[in-house]
C-alpha positions as CSV (number, residue, x, y, z in Angstrom):
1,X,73.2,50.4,142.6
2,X,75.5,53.0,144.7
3,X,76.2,56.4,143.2
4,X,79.7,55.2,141.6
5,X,78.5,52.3,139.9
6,X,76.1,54.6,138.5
7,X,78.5,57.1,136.8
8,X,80.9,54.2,135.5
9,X,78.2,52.8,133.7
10,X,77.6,56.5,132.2
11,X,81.0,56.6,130.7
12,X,82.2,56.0,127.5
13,X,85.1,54.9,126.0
14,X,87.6,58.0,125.4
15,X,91.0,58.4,123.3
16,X,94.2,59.2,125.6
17,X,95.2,63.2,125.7
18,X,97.9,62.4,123.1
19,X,96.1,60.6,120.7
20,X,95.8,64.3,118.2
21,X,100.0,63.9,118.6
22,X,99.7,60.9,117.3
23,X,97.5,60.9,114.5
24,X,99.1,64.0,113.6
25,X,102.3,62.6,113.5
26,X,100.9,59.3,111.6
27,X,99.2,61.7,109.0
28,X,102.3,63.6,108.2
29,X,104.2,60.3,107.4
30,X,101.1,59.1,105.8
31,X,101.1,62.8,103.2
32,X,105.2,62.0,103.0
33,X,105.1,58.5,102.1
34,X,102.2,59.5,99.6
35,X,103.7,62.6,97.9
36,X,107.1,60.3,97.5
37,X,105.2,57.3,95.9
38,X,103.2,60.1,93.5
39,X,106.4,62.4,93.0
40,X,104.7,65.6,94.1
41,X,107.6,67.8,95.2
42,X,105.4,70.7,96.0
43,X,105.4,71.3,99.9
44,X,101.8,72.5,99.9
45,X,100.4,69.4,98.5
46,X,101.7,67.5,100.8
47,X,100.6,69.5,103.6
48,X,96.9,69.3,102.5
49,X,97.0,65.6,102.0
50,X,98.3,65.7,105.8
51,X,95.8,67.4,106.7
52,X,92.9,65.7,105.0
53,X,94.5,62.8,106.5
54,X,94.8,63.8,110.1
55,X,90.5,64.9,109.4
56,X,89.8,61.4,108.7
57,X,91.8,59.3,110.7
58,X,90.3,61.7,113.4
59,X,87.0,61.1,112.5
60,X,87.1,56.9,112.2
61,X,89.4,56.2,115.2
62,X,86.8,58.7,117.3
63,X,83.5,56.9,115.8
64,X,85.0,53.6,116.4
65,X,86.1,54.2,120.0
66,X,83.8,56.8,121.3
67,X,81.1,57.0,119.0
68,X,80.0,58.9,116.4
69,X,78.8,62.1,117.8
70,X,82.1,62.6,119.4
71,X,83.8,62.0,116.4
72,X,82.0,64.7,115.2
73,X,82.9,67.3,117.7
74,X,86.8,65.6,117.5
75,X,86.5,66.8,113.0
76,X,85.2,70.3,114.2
77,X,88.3,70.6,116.5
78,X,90.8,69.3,113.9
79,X,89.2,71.3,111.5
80,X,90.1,74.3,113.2
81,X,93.5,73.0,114.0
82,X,94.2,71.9,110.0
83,X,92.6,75.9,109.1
84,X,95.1,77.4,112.0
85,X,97.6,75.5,110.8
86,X,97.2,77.1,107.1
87,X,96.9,80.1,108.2
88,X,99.3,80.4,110.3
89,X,102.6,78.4,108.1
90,X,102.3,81.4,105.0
91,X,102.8,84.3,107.9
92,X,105.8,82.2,109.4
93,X,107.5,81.4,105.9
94,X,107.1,85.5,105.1
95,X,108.7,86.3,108.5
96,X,111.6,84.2,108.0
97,X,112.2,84.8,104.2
98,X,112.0,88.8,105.1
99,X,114.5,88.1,108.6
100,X,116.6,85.8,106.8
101,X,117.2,88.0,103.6
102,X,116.9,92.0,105.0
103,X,119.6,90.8,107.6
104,X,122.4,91.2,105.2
105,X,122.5,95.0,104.8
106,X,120.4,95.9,107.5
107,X,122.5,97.8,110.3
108,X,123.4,100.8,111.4
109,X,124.7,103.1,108.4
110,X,121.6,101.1,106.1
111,X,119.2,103.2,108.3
112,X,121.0,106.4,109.1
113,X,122.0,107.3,105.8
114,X,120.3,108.2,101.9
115,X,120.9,106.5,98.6
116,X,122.3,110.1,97.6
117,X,124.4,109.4,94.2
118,X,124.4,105.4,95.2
119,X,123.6,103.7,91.8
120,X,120.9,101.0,91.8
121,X,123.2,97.9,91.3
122,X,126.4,99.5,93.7
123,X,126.3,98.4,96.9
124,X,126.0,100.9,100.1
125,X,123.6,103.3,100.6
126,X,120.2,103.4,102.8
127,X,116.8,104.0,103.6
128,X,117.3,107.2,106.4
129,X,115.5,109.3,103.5
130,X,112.4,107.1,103.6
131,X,112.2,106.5,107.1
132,X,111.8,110.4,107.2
133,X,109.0,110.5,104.6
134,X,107.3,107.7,105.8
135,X,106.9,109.2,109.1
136,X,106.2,112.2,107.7
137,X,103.5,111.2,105.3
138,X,102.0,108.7,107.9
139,X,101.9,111.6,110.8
140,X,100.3,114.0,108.4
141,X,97.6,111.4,107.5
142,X,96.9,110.5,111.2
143,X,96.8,114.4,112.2
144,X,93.8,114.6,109.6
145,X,92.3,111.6,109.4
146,X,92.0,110.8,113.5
147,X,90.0,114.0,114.5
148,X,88.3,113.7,111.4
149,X,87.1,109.6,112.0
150,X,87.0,110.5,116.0
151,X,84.3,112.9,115.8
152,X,82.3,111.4,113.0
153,X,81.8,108.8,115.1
154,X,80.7,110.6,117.7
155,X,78.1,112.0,115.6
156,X,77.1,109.1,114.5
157,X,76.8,107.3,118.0
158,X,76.0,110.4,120.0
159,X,73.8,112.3,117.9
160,X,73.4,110.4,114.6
161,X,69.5,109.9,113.6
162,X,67.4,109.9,110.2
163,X,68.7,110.4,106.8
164,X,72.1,112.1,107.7
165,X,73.4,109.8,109.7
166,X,72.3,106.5,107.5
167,X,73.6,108.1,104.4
168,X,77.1,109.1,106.3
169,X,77.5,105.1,107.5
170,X,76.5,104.2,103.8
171,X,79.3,106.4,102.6
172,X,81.9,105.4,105.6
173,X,81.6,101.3,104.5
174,X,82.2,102.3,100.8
175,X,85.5,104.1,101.3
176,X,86.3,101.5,104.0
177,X,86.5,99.2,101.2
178,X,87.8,102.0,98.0
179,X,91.3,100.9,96.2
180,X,94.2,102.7,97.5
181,X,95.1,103.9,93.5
182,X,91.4,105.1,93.6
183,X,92.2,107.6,96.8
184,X,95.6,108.6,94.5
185,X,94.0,109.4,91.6
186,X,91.5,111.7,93.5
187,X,94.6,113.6,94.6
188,X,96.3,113.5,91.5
189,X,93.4,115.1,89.6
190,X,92.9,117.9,92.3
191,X,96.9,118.2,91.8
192,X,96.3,118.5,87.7
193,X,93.7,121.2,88.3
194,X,96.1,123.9,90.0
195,X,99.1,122.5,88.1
196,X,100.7,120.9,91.3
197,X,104.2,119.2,91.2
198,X,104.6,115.9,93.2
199,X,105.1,116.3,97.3
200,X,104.9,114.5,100.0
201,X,101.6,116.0,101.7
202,X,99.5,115.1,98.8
203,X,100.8,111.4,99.5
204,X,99.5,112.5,103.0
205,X,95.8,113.4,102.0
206,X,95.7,110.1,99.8
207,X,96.6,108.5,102.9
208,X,94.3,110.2,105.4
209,X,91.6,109.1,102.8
210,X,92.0,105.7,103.4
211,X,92.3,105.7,107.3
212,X,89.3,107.9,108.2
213,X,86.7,105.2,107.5
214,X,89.2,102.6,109.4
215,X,88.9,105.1,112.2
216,X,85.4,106.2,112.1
217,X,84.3,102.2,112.0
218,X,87.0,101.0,114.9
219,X,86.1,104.2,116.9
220,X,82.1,103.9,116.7
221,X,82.2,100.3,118.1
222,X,84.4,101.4,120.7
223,X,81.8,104.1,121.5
224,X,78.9,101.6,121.3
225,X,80.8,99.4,124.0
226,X,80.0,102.0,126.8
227,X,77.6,101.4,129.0
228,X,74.3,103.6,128.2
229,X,74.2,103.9,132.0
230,X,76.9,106.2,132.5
231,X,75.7,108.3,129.9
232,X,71.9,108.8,132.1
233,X,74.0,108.4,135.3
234,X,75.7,111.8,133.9
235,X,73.2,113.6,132.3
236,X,70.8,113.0,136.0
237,X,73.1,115.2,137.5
238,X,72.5,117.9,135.4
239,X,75.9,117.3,133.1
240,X,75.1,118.7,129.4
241,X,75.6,116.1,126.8
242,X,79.5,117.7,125.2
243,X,80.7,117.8,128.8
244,X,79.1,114.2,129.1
245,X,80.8,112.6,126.0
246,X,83.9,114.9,126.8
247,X,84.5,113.9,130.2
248,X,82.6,110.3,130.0
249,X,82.6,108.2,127.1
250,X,85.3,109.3,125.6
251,X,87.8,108.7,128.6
252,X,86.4,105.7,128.9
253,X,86.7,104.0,125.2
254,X,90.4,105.7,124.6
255,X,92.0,102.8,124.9
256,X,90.1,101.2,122.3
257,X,90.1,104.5,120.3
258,X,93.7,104.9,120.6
259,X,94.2,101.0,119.5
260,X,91.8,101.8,116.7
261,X,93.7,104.6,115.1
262,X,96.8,102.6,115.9
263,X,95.6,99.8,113.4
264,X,94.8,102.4,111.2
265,X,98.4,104.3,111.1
266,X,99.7,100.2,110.6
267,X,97.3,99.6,107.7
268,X,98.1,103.0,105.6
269,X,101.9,102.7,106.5
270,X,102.6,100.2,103.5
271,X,100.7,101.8,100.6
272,X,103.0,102.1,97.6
273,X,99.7,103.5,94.8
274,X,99.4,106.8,96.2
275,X,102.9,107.5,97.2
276,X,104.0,106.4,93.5
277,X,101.2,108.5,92.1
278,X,101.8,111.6,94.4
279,X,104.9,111.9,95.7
280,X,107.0,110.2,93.2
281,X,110.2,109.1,95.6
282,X,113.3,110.8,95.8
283,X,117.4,109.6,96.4
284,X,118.2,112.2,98.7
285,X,116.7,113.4,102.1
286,X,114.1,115.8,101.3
287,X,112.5,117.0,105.1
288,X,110.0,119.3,103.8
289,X,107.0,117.4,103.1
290,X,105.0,120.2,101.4
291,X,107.8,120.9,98.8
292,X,109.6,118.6,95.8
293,X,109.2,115.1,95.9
294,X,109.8,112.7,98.9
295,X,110.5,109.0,99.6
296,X,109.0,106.2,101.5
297,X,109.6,102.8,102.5
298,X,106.8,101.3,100.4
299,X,107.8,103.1,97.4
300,X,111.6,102.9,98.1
301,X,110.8,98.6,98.5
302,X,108.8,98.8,95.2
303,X,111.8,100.7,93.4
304,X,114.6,98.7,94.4
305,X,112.7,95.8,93.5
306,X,112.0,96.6,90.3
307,X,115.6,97.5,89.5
308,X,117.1,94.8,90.9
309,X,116.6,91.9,88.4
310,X,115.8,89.4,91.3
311,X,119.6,89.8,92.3
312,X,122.1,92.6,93.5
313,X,122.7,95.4,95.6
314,X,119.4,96.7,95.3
315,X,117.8,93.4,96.1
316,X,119.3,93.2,99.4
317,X,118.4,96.4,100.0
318,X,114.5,95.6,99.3
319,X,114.5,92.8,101.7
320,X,116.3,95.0,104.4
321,X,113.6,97.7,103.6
322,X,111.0,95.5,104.1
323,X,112.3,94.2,107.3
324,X,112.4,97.4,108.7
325,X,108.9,98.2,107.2
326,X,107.7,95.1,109.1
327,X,109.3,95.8,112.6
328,X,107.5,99.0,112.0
329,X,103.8,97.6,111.9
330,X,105.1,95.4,114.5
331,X,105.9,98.5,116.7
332,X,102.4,100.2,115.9
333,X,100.7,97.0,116.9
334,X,102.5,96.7,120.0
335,X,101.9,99.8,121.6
336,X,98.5,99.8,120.5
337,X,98.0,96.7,122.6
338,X,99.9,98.5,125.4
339,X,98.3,101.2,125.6
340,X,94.1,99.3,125.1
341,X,95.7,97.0,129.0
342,X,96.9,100.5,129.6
343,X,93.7,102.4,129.5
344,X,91.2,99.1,129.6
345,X,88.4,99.9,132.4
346,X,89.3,98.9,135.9
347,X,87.3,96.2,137.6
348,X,86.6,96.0,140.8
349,X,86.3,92.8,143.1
């Protein structure tokens, strides 16, 4: 028997590349026709009786055509499709429900001016007095928590052995995981002991709380990512071990530092517990973060919400708030990326 012969007789019988189009498409007529002839109206059953549709049919036209242990691997990968799927619909229905409502107000005078003595339910005003405390809370935070989470890590990577160091990572996975009202009410009480009026920096400290352990953790796995031969490649030549980290590991991790401490800035930018607790919001542009009480975007979403009645001025003005809260993350996450192809190592041919 010649070579060919030999690896015709090895195949098997396989579906055509757009057979997944097709039972997908048959499965959502299927979950249609079904949800119709039941009268579900909900969207989401539907969807799930697609899917658990498009698992099946996978699974029987695969076992009847190419056998069952290719079906098998066929229901893995359509499992993953059905969970992508799931995943992914809830993020694109918030992104369009936030674009297609915080259009409305959203231009120009909404972001460069205050609510100042705008009213609740009259139209007009803006958010330029939260866009100022946001940044000026979140900068605060990052200028105490990044040095703070950068060089605990170090320790911990560097230099970190016996008790110390295991009872530091204990600690660092508990506040990774503490409520953001819990990191407000430690404030607040510090605040009550000296008889403290609300401002914006103790929204700041609340905030640095809950990104050092976000830093310390991203930071320490970027650390743990170098190479232990550049380290002992260093120290041969007589390098002491500061200078070594210094000059080193650290240059080459701080693109995933940096993206690290990005993420973090992105994940403590829409806390609303602390801010309400500590900082209280304000209608006009207060720039001084460490006197009277200040305004963020979280907070100023929360408040507009809440006296909008689910309709009005101050309803648009949430959903524009929110839209420009989200184009903020976005930013964050963007350069973050930039800057870890920026700064990734260089590899040679």
């Amino acid at each position: 028997m010649s070579t060919a012969a030999t690896v015709s007789t090895l195949k098997g019988a396989r579906l055509p590349k757009w057979s997944p189009y097709a039972i997908a498409a048959a499965s959502v007529g299927l979950g249609l026709g079904i949800s119709f002839a039941a009268g579900l109206h909900s969207s989401i059953q539907w969807a799930l009786i697609a899917g658990l549709l498009f698992v099946l049919g996978t699974y029987g036209i695969a076992a009847r055509v190419e056998g069952r242990r290719q079906a098998k691997d066929r229901v893995a990968t359509s499992l993953v499709w059905v969970a992508f799927l799931l995943a992914v619909v809830p993020l694109v229905s918030l992104v369009w429900s936030t674009v297609s409502r915080g259009v409305k107000v959203l231009d120009f005078y909404f972001l460069t001016h205050s609510m100042g003595l705008v009213s609740d339910d009259e139209p007009g005003g803006g958010i330029y007095h939260a866009i100022l405390g946001s940044l000026e809370q979140v900068g605060l935070a990052t200028l105490i928590a990044a040095p703070i989470g950068v060089l605990t890590a170090i320790y911990l990577v560097e230099y970190g052995r016996g008790k110390l160091a295991k009872s530091v990572t204990f600690f660092v996975d508990v506040m990774t995981g503490i409520p953001s009202i819990v990191a407000g009410l430690f404030i607040l009480s510090i605040m009550l002991m000296f008889d403290m009026e609300p401002f914006g920096f103790a929204g700041s400290l609340a905030l640095a709380i809950l990104m050092m352990p976000v830093v310390v953790r991203s930071t320490e796995e970027m650390l743990k990512l170098v190479p232990n031969e550049l380290r002992e490649a260093s120290l041969a030549l007589g390098i002491p071990k500061w200078r070594t980290i210094l000059k080193v590991v650290i240059p080459t991790s701080i693109g995933g530092i940096t993206t690290g401490i990005m993420l973090a800035v992105a994940r403590i930018a829409g806390e609303t517990a602390p801010v309400l607790l500590l900082v209280w919001g304000n209608s006009i542009i207060n720039a001084n973060p460490f006197e009277g009480a200040q305004q963020s975007l979280p907070l100023y979403i929360y408040q507009q919400y809440a006296n909008s009645a689910g309709a009005g001025a101050a309803y648009d003005r949430a959903w524009a708030a929110s839209l420009t809260l989200i184009a903020f993350v976005m930013i964050l996450n963007l350069v973050a990326r930039g800057i870890a192809r920026w700064k990734a190592p260089k590899t040679g041919r």
